[in-house]
C-alpha positions in Angstrom: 0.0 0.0 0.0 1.6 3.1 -1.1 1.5 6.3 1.5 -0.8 8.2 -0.8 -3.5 5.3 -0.4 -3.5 5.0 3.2 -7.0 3.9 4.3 -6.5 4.6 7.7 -5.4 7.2 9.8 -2.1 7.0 11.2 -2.9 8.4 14.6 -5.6 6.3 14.8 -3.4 3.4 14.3 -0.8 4.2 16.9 -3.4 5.3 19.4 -3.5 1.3 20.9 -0.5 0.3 23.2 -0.8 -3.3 21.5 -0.2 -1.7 17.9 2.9 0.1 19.6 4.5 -2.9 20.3 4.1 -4.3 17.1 6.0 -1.0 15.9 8.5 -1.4 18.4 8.8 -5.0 17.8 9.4 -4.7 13.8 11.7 -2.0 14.3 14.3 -4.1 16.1 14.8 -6.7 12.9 14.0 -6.6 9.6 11.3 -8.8 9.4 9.4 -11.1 11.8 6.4 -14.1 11.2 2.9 -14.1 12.7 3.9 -16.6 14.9 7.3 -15.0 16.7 5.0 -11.7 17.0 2.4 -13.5 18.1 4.6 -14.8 21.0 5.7 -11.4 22.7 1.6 -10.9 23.8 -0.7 -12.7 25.8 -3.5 -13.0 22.8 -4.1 -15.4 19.9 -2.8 -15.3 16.6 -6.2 -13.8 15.5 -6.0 -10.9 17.8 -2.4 -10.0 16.7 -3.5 -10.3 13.2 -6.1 -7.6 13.7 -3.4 -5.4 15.1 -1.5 -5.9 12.0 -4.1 -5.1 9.2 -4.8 -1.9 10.8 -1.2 -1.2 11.0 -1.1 -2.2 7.2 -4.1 -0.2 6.5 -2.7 2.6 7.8 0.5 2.5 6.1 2.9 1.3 8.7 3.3 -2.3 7.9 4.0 -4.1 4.6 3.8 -8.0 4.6 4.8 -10.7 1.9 4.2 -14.3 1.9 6.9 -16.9 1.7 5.8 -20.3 1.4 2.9 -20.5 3.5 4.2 -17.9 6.2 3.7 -14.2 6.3 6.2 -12.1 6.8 5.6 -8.6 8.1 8.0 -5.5 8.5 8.2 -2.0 9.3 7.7 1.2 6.9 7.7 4.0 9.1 7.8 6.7 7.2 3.9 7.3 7.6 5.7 8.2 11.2 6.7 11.4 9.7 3.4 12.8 10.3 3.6 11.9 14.0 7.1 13.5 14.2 6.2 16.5 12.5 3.0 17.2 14.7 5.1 16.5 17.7 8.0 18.9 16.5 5.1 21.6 16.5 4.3 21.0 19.6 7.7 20.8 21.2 8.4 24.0 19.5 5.2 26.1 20.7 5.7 24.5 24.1 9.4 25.8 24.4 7.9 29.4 23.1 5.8 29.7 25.8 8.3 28.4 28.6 10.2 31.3 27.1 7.6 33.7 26.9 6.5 32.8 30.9 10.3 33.2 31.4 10.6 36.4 30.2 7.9 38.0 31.9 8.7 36.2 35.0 11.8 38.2 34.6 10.4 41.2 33.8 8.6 40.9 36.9 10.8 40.5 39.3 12.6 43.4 37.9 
C-alpha cells in the first residue's frame, strides 16, 4: 500500500499500546512471522493479526508471503506525520516556557 492510499489514519493506528509494540517490535529486525510476533503478547494469533491489518491499513506495515508464512515489516515513514505534529508541539511548548520566562523576569525586575 503506497503512502498516498493509506485507508486509515495514522494516529488512529498508533493510538492502541498493542499496535505500539508491534511497531516497536518490527523496528528491532528486519522482518518477523505471525507466529514470533504472536509470541511477545498474551492473545491469539487472531487478535495479533487484527493489530496488523490496521497497521497495514494505515500505512505502517508491509507483509509478503513466503511459502505458507507471512512475513511482516516496518515502513515508518507514515511516522513522519507523528514526528512532524510532535516537532510543532515541542516547539510552541518551548515558546511559551520562554515567553513565561521572560515576563517572569520582567517581573521581578
Amino acid at each position: 500500500m503506497s503512502d498516498n492510499n493509506q485507508e486509515r489514519d495514522v494516529f488512529d493506528a498508533i493510538a492502541d499500546p498493542t499496535r505500539r509494540r508491534l511497531i516497536q517490535l518490527l523496528a528491532q529486525t528486519e522482518e518477523l512471522p505471525l507466529h514470533e510476533l504472536t509470541a511477545q503478547f498474551q492473545m491469539g494469533r487472531t487478535a495479533v493479526s487484527k493489530h496488523l491489518t490496521i497497521l497495514k491499513e494505515a500505512g505502517l506495515v508491509l507483509d509478503r508471503k513466503v511459502g505458507r508464512e507471512t512475513l511482516f515489516r516496518l515502513n515508518a515513514t507514515p511516522l513522519r506525520e507523528v514526528q512532524d505534529w510532535v516537532a510543532f508541539y515541542s516547539k510552541f511548548w518551548s515558546m511559551n516556557m520562554l515567553r513565561l520566562n521572560q515576563l517572569i523576569e520582567e517581573d521581578e525586575i
